[in-house]
N, C-alpha and C positions, 0 to 999 in steps of 0.2 A: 682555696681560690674559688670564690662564687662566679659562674658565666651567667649570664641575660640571652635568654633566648628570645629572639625577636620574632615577631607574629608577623608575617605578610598579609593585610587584609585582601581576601578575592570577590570580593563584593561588588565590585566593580565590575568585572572581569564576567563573574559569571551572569550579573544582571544583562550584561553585551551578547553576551550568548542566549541567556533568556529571551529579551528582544529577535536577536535576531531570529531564530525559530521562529516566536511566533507571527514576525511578519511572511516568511517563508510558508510559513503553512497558513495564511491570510490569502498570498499571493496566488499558491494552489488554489483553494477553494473558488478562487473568482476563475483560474484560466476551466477549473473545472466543470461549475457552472453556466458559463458563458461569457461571464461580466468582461473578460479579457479572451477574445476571441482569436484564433491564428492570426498571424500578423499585428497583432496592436503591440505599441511600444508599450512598455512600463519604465516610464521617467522617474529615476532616482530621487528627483527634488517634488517631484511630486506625493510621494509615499513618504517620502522623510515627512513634508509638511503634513500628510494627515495625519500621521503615528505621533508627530512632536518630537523627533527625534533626529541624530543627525544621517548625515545619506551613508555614515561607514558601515550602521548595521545593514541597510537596505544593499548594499554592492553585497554585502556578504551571502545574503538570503537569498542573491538575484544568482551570484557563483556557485552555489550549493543548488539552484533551478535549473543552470546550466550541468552541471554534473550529473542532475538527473537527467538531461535533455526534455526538460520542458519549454525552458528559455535559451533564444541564442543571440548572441552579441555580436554585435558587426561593428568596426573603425566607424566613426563617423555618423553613424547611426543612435548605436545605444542598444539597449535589449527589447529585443521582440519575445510573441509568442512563439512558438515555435507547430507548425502542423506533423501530426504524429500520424503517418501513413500506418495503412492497416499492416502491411508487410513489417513494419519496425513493430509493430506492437504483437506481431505473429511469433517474432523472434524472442520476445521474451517465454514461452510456454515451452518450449523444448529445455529452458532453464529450470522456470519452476517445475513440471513436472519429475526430473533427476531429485530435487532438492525437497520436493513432497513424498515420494518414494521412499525414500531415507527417512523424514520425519514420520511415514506413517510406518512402516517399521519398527520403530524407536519407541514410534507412543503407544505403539500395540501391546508392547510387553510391561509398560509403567504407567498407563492411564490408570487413574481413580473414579472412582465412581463419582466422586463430585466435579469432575472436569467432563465425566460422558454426560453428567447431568447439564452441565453450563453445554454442551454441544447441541443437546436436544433443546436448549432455549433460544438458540442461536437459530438452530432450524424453522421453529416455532416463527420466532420475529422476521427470518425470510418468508415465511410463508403468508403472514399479516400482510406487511411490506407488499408483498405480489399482488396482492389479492387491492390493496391503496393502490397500484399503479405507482408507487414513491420506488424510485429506481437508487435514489439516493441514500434512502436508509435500507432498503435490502443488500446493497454495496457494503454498509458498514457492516451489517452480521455477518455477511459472506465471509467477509475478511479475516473479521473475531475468529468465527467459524475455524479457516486454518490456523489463525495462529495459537490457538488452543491447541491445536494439534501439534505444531510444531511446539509451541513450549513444551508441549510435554514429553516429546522426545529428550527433555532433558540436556541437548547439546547447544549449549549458548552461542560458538560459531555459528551452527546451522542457523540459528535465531537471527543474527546477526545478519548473516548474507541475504538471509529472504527480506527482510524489515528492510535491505538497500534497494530491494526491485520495487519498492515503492506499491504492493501486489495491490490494495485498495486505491489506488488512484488511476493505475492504468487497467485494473478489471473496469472500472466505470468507464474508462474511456470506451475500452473495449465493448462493453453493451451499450451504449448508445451508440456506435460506429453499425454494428451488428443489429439496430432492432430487436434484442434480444426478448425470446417469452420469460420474464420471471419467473410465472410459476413453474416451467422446467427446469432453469435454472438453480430454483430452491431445493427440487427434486434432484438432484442431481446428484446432490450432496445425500443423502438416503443410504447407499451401498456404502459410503466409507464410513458412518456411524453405524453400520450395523456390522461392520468388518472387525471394528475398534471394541463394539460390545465383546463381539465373539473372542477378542487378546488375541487374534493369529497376526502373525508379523506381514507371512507371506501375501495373506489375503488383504491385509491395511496396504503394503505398499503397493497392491498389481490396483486397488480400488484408486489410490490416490493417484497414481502417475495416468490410469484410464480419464479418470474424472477431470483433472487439468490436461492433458492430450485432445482429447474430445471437444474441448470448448477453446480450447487455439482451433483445431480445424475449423472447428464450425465460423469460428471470427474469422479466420483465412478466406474460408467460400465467399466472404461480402467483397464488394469490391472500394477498393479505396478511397 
């Protein structure tokens, strides 16, 4: 007896998902930048029109911005931006610090030598970056920066949880809120690459949890 297996095309489906990302991360880079500043609404039929698209991925992108708390939706309103007090953003660093602890731990005893090399390019392009005054691309190596380090701790969970604090969107928020000097900042990062050369666990993680502690404080001292 011959069966037919039938194929469900997801083509569909995941093109919806496609879209929606990347209007999601379209909509970040503007509240990020400015272009959508605390308080401005972001109208549904608005984004659907300029994407050519219909407004269900846009609700979807604008739900997954509220999730993150960048956007908030009120009755009768629609979605705003949402203003992110220093104190909320204080609160994320007692998180990542526990959760970079553990990853420098991890990557202490499994880094490769071609992953401490991509850290020192990562340092390298923070320190260009500073030296530009572009706060915006020394944000993106920062970020590289750890998550190199956490992939190589090798625990996908841990990858997981950190990649949800969204850690490059709200560091930048965090140094422009704070004034922050780049080039310290770049420096900063220095003791946990050279903890990570050395392979000690104990000295990766006391480097990592110092180096994200330190820089919640110091974003704590600004006022809101």
């Amino acid at each position: 007896m011959a069966f037919r297996i039938e194929v469900v095309p997801v083509e569909q489906p995941l093109r919806r998902r496609m879209l929606r990302e990347e209007i999601r991360e379209r909509i970040l880079a503007r509240i990020l930048d400015g272009t959508y500043e605390p308080g401005c609404r972001v109208v549904e039929s608005q984004v659907a029109h300029e994407f050519g698209t219909s407004q269900a991925p846009v609700r979807e992108a604008l739900r997954d911005l509220e999730g993150m708390r960048f956007i908030e939706t009120q009755p009768h309103v629609g979605a705003r931006v949402r203003t992110v007090s220093t104190e909320e953003l204080g609160q994320i660093y007692p998180v990542r610090a526990a959760l970079e602890e553990v990853a420098g731990r991890e990557a202490a005893v499994r880094i490769t030598d071609e992953k401490l090399g991509q850290l020192e390019e990562e340092l390298a392009a923070m320190r260009r970056a500073a030296e530009n005054h572009d706060v915006h691309e020394q944000l993106i190596h920062d970020a590289r920066f750890h998550e190199i380090i956490v992939e190589s701790s090798a625990n996908l969970i841990l990858l997981e949880v950190w990649h949800s604090l969204r850690v490059e969107a709200r560091t930048l928020i965090s140094v422009i809120k704070a004034d922050s000097d780049l080039r310290m900042i770049a420096e900063m990062h220095r003791p946990v690459l050279a903890a990570l050369r050395f392979r000690d666990p104990g000295l990766a993680g006391k480097e990592m949890r110092a180096h994200i502690e330190f820089f919640g404080s110091f974003v704590g001292e600004r006022p809101a």
